[in-house]
N, C-alpha and C positions, 0 to 999 in steps of 0.2 A: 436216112430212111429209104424205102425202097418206093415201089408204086404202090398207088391209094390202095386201102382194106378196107370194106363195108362190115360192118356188122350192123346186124336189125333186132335190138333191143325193148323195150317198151316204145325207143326211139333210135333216131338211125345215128350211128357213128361213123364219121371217115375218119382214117387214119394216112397221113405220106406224107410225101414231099409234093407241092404245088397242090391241096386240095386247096386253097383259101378260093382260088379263079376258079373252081367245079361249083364254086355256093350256089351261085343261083339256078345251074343247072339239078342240085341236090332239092333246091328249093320248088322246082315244075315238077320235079320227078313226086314231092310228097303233097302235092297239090296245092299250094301254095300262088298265088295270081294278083297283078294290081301293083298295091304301092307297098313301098318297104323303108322303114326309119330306121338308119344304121346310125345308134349311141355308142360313144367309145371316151375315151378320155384320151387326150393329145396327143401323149406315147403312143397308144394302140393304135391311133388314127395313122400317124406318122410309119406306123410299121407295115399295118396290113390294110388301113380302112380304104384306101384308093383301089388295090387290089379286090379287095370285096366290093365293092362298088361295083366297078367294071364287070364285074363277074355276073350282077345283080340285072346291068343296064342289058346287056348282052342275053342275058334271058325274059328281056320283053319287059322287067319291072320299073316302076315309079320310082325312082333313090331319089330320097331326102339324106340330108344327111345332120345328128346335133353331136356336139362337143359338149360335155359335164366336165366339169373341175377334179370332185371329188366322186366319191360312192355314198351317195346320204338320200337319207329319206329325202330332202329338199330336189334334189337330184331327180328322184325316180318321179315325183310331184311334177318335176317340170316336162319330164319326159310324157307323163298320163295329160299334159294338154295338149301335146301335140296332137 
C-alpha cells in the first residue's frame, strides 16, 4: 500500500501502510480525550495491540488494556464492567 488516505464518511476512514501508530493522533484529531480500553483477542494483540497502544500513550491517553478469548455476549458483558 502506499501513504495513508483519509476519507470522511459518516465516520473517518484511514487507509496505508503504518496507520495502526497515527490511532491516537486520529483519535485527538476527532475529539476524543482521557482513557482508552483496547479489547482484542490474543492474535490481534500479538499482531497490532502493542503498536496501538503506543500510538494511544503517545497522544496523552490513559491505555488499559483486556484480552477476551472468544467474541460472545459473555465477552462484550465483561468488557461493559470495565
Amino acid at each position: 500500500m502506499s501513504k495513508p488516505h483519509y476519507m470522511q464518511l459518516p465516520r473517518e476512514v484511514i487507509l496505508g501502510e503504518g496507520v495502526i501508530g497515527g490511532t491516537g493522533e486520529a483519535c485527538r484529531r476527532l475529539g476524543f480525550a482521557g482513557k482508552a480500553l483496547i479489547v482484542s483477542g490474543p492474535k490481534t494483540r500479538e499482531i497490532a495491540g502493542e503498536k496501538f497502544a503506543v500510538s494511544l500513550l503517545r497522544a496523552s491517553f490513559e491505555v488499559e488494556k483486556l484480552i477476551v478469548e472468544e467474541a460472545t455476549v459473555e465477552s462484550v458483558k465483561s468488557v461493559e464492567d470495565k
